[in-house]
MMTF fields as JSON, N, C-alpha, C and O atoms, coordinates in Angstrom:
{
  "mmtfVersion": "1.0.0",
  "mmtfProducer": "UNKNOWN",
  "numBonds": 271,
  "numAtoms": 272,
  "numGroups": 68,
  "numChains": 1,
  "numModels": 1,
  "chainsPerModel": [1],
  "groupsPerChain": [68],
  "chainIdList": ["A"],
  "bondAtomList": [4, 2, 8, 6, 12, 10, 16, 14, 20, 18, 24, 22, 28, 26, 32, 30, 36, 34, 40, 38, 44, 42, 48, 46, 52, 50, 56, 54, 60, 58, 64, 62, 68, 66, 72, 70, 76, 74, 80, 78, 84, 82, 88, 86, 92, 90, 96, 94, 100, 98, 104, 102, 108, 106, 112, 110, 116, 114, 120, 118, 124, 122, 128, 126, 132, 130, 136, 134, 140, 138, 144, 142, 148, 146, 152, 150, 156, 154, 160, 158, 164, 162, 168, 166, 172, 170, 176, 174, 180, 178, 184, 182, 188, 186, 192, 190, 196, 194, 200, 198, 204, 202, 208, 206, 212, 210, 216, 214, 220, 218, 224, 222, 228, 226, 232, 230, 236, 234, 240, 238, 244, 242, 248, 246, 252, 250, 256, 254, 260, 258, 264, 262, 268, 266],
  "bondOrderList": [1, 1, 1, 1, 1, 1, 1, 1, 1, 1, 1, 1, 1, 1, 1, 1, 1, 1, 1, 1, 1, 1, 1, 1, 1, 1, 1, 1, 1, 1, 1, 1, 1, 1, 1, 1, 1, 1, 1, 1, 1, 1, 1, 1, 1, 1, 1, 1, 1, 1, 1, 1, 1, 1, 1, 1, 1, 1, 1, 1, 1, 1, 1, 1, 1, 1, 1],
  "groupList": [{"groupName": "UNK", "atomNameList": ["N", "CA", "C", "O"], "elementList": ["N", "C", "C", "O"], "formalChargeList": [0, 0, 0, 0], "bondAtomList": [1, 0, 2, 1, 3, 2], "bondOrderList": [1, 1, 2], "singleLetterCode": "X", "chemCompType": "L-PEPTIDE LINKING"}],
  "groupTypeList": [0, 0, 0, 0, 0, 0, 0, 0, 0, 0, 0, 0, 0, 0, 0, 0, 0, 0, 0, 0, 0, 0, 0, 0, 0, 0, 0, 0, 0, 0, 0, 0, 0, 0, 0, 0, 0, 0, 0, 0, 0, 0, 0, 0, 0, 0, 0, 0, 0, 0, 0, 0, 0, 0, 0, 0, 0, 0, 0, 0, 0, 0, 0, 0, 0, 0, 0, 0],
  "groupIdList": [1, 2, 3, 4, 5, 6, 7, 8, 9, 10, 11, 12, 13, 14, 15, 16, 17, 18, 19, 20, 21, 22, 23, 24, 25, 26, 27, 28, 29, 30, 31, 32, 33, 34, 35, 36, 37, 38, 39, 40, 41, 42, 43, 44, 45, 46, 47, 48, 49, 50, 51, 52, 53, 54, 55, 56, 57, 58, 59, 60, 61, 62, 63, 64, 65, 66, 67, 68],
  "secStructList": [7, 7, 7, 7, 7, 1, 2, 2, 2, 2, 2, 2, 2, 2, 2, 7, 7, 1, 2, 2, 2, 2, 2, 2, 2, 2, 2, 2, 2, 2, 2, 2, 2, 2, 2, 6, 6, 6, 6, 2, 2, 2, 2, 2, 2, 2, 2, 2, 2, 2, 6, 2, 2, 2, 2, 2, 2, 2, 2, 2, 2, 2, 2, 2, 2, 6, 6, 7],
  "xCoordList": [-9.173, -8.184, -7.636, -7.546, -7.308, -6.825, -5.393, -4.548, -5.324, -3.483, -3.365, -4.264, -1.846, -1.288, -0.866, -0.215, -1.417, -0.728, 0.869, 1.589, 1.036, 3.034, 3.465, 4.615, 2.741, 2.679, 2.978, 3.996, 2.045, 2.001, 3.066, 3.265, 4.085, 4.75, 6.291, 7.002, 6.276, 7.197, 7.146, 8.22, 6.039, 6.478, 7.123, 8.103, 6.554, 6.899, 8.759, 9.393, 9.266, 10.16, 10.908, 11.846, 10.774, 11.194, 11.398, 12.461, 10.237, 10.563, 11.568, 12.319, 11.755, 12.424, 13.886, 14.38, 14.334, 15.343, 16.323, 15.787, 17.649, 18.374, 18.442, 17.393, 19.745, 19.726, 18.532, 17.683, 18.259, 17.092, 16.143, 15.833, 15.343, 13.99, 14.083, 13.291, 15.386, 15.287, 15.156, 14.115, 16.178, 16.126, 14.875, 14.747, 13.955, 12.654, 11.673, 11.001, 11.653, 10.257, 10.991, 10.125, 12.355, 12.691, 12.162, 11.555, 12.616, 11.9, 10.552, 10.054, 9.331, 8.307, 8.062, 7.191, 8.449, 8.14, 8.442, 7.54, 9.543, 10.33, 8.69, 8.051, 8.488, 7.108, 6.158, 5.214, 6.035, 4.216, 4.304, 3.487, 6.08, 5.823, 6.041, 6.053, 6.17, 6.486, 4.747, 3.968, 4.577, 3.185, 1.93, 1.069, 1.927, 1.226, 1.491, 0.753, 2.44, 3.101, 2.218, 1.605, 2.135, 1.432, 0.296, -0.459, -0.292, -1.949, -1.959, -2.882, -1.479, -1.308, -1.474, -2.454, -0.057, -0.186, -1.444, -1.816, -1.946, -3.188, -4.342, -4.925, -4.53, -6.08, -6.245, -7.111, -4.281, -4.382, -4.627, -5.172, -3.944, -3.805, -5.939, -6.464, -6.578, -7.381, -8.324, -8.994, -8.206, -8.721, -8.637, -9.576, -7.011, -6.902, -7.576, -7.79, -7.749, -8.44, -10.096, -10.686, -10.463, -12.17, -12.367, -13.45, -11.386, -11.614, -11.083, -11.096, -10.541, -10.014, -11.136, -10.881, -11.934, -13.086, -13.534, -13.397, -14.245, -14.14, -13.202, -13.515, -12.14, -11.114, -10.567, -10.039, -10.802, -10.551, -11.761, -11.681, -12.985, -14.073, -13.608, -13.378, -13.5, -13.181, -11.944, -11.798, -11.208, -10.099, -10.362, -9.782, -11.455, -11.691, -12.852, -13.32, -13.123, -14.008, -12.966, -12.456, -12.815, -11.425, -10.783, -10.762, -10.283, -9.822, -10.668, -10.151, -12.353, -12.904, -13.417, -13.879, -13.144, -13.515, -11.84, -11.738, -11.285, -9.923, -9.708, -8.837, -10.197, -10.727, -11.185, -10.568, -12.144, -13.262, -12.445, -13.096],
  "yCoordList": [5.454, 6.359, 5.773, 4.583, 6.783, 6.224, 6.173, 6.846, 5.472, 5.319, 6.476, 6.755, 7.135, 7.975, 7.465, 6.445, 8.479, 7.765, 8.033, 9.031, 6.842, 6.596, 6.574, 6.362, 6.734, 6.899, 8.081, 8.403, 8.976, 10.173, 10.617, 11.743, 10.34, 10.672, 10.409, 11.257, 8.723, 8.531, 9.263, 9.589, 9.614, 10.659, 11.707, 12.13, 12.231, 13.626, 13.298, 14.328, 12.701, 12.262, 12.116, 12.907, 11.48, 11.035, 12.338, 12.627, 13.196, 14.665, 15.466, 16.176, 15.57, 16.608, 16.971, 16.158, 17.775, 18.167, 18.953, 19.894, 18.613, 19.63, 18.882, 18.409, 18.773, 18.387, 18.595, 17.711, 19.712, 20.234, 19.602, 18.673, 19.941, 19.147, 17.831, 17.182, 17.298, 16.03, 15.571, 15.077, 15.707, 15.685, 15.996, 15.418, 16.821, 17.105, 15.969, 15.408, 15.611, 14.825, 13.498, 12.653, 12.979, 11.802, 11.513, 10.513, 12.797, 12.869, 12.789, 11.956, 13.603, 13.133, 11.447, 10.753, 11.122, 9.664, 8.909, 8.313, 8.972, 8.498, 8.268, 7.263, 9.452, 9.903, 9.422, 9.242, 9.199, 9.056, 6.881, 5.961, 7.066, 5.009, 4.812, 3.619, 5.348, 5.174, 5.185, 4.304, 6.732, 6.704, 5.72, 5.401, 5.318, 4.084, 2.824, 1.877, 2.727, 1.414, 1.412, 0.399, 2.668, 2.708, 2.919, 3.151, 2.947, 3.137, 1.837, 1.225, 1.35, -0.535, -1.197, -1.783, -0.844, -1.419, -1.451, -2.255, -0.223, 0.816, -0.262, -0.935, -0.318, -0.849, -2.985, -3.828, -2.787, -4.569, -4.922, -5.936, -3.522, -3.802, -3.811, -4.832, -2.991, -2.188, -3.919, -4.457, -4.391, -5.689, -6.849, -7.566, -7.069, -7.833, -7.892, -8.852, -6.697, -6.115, -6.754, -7.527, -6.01, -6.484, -8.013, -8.527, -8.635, -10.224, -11.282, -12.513, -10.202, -10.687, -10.954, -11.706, -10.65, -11.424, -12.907, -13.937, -12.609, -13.713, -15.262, -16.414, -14.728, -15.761, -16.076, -17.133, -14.986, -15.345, -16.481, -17.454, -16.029, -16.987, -18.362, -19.105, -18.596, -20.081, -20.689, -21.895, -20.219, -20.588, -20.902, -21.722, -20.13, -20.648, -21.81, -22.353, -22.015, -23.224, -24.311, -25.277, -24.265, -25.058, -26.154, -27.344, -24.834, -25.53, -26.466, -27.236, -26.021, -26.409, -27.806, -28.625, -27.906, -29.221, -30.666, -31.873, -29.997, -30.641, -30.661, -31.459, -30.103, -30.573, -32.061, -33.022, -32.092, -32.953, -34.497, -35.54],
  "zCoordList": [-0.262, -0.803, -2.095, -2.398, -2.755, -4.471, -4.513, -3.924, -5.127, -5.052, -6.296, -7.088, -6.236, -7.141, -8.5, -8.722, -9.517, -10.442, -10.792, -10.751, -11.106, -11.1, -13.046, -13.43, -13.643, -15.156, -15.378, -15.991, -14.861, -15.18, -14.484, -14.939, -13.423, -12.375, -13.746, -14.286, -13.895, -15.038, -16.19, -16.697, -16.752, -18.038, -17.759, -18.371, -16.721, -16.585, -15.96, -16.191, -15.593, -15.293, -16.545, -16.643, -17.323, -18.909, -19.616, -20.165, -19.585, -20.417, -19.241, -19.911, -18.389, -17.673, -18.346, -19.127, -18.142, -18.98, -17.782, -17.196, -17.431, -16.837, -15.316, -14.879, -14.475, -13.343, -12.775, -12.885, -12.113, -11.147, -11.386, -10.64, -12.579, -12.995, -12.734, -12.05, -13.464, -12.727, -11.479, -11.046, -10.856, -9.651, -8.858, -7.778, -9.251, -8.736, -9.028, -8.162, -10.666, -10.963, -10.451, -10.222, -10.172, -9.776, -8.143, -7.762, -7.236, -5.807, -6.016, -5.258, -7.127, -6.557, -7.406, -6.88, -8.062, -8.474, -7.041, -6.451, -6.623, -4.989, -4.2, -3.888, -4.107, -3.085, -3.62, -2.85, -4.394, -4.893, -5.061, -5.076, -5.165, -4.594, -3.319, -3.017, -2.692, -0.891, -0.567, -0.204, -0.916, -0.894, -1.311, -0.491, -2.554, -2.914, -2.454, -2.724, -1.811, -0.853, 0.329, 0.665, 1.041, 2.592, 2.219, 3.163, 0.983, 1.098, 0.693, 1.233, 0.158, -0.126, 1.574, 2.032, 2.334, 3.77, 4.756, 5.61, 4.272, 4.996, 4.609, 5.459, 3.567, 3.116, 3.691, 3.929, 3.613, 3.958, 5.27, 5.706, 6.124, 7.814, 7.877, 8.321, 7.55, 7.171, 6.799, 7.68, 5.703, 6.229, 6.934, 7.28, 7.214, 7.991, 9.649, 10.389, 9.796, 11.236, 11.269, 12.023, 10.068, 9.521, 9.515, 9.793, 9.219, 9.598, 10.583, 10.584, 11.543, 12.763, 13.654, 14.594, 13.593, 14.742, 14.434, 15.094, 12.928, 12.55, 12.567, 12.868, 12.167, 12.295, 13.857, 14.205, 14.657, 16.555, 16.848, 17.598, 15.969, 15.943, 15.928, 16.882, 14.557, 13.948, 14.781, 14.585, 15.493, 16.296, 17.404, 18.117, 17.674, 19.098, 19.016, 20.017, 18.077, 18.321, 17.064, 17.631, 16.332, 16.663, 17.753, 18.067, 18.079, 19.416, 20.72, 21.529, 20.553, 21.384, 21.13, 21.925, 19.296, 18.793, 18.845, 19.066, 18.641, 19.154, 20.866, 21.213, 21.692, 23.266, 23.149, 23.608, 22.591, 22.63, 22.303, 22.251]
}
């Protein structure tokens, strides 16, 4: 998934003119960084998972060499 762009979110924010508009392009700037935050969380949980076998791996023999 692509993260949103937040540039284009800030310009349009920058030109708005008039409470409302503001208030609108400021909520979706709000949204589109909350949003790019959890596709941030998403992709990390997302690898951290993908290298959890591995690393349960190396731990458990690890440990089996510190037995010894």
């Amino acid at each position: 998934m692509k993260y949103l762009d937040l540039e284009q979110r800030l310009l349009h924010f920058r030109l708005s003119s008039g409470f409302k508009n503001s208030a609108i392009s400021g909520a979706k700037l709000a949204g589109a960084t909350v949003a790019n935050a959890a596709i941030f969380a998403g992709k990390a949980t997302a690898t951290v998972v993908k290298h959890m076998p591995d690393a349960h791996e190396r731990l458990k023999q690890e440990q089996e060499r510190r037995k010894k």
